[in-house]
C-alpha positions, 0 to 999 in steps of 0.5 A: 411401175409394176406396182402402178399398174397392179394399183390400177387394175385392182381399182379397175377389178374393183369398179366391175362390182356393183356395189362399187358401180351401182352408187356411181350410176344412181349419182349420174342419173340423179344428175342427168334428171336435174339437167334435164329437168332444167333443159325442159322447163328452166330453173323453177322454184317451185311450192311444193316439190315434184316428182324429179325432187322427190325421185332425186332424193330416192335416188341420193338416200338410197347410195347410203346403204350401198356405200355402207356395204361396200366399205364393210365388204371391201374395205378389209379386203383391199382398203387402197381400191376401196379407198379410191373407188369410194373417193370416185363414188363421192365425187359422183354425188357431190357432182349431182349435188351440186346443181341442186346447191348452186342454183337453190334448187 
């Protein structure tokens, strides 16, 4: 039990970084402008691409570089936290990607 909640605080202390929460936030807000997008004007297929497009690209591309950070700076460190928090920061993109994917966007 003590090694669970060792586990868990160290994920926790881990979350509290910004290179491990900023990826999240990028991926949350990426998504919260693809359903607002879809709220406001409906599922549109447009010719050319707007600015909520272009802004969710900005938004996903720029996680990379911030995850390669993390892994190099954190992954030695603590690679059971690193590996945990970076499986949240996946599946924070996968959720903003999804959308896009599912409704052909």
């Amino acid at each position: 039990m003590a090694a669970m909640t060792a586990y868990f605080s160290s994920v926790i202390a881990l979350g509290k970084r910004p290179s491990a929460f900023v990826p999240i936030a990028m991926s949350v807000a990426a998504l919260l402008m693809v359903l607002a997008s879809i709220a406001a004007s409906g599922v549109v297929r447009e010719t050319d691409e707007g600015a909520v497009a272009h802004l969710w690209q900005i938004l996903m591309a720029g996680q990379l570089p911030l995850l390669a950070f993390f892994l190099v700076k954190w992954l030695p460190r603590a690679p059971k936290a690193a590996l945990s928090m970076l499986a949240l920061q996946i599946l924070a993109a996968l959720a903003a990607m999804a959308p896009v994917y599912i409704l052909g966007l």
